[in-house]
N, C-alpha and C positions, 0 to 999 in steps of 0.2 A: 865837473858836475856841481858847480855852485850856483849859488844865488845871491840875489844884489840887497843888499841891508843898506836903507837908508840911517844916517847919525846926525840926530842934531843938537845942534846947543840950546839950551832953555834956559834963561834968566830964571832961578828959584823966586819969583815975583805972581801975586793973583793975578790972574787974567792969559799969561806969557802961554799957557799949555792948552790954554782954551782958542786961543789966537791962533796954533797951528795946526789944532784939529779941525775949526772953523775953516781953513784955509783950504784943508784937503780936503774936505768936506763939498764946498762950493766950487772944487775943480772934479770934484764925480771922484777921487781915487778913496779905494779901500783899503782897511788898513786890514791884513790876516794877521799878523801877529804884532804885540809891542813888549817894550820892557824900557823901563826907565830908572837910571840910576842918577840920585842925587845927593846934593851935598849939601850946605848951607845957603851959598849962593847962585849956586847952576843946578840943570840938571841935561843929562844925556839921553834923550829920548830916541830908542832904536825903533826902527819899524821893518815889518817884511808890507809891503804894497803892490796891486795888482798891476801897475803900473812904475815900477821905480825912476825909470829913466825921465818921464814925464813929470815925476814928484820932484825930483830934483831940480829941474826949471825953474818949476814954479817956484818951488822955496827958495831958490836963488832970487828970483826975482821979487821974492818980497826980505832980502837983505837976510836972509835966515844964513845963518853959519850951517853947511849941512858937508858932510864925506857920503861915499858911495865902496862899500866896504863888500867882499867874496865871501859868502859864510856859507856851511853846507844845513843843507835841511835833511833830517833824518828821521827815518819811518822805524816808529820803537812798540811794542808791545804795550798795551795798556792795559798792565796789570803789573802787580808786586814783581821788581826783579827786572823790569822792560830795561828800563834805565842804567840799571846794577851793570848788566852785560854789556852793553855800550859802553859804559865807562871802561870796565876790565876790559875791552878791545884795545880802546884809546891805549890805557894805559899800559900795555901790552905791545903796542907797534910804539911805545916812547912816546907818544905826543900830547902834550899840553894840552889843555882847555883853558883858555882866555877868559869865556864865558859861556853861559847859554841862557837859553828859556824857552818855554814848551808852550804850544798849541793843542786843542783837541780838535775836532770836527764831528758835527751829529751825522757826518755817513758812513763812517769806518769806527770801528774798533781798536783803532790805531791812535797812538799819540805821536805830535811831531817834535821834536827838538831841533831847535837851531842852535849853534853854534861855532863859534870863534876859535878857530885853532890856527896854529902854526904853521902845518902843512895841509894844505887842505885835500891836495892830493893822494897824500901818504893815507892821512885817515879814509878819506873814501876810499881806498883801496882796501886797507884795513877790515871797514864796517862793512863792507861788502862779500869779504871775504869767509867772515863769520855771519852774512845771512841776514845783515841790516838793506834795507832800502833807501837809496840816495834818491831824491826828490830833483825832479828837475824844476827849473825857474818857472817855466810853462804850468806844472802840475800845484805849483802854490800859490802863484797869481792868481790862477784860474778855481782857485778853492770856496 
């Protein structure tokens, strides 16, 4: 039960990040969640999209460095403590956290968190086990 996380490379340069939100922009794709990490001279721009597979194309074909990475989406409480419990699961069935970063949405009362783990399996088995919501690709696209 994952989901496809687009990863691209961004020259840390003005104009570079504006380039490829323009780009997704004029191909109709929505971006549901992002996060970006950078450095001095790059930066990692992650995205979840309504369309991944289509995004990738396209940013291939405009010479973009882009991966197509499995990460899970997870339905957490959004309130004090939502997060805390997800972690102590995680960290309870052994598994890593890579990374993440959160979404909210004005229709639920829910927070989302994506993340990057090692076993992507184990953890959703895990998370689910203790009562979390594993999101399917459909249900975040389509957000």
């Amino acid at each position: 039960m994952t989901i496809k996380q687009i990863s691209i490379f961004v020259e840390n340069k003005p104009g570079k990040l504006s380039a490829v939100t323009k780009l997704l922009s004029d191909n109709g794709i929505d971006i549901r969640a992002l996060s970006i990490a950078d450095t001095k001279d790059f930066g990692i721009l992650r995205l979840i999209v309504d369309k991944p597979d289509e995004t990738v194309e396209i940013l291939k074909k405009a010479e973009c460095m882009v991966t197509l990475t499995n990460v899970l989406a997870v339905c957490i409480s959004d309130k004090p403590g939502g997060l805390s419990k997800a972690m102590e699961t995680l960290y309870a069935a052994n598994i890593q956290v890579e990374y993440m970063y959160a979404f909210v949405t004005k229709n639920t009362d829910d927070a989302y968190v994506i993340l990057r783990v090692g076993k992507n399996d184990v953890a959703a088995d895990a998370l689910k086990e203790n009562g979390f919501r594993i999101l399917t690709g459909s249900e975040v696209y389509d957000m």
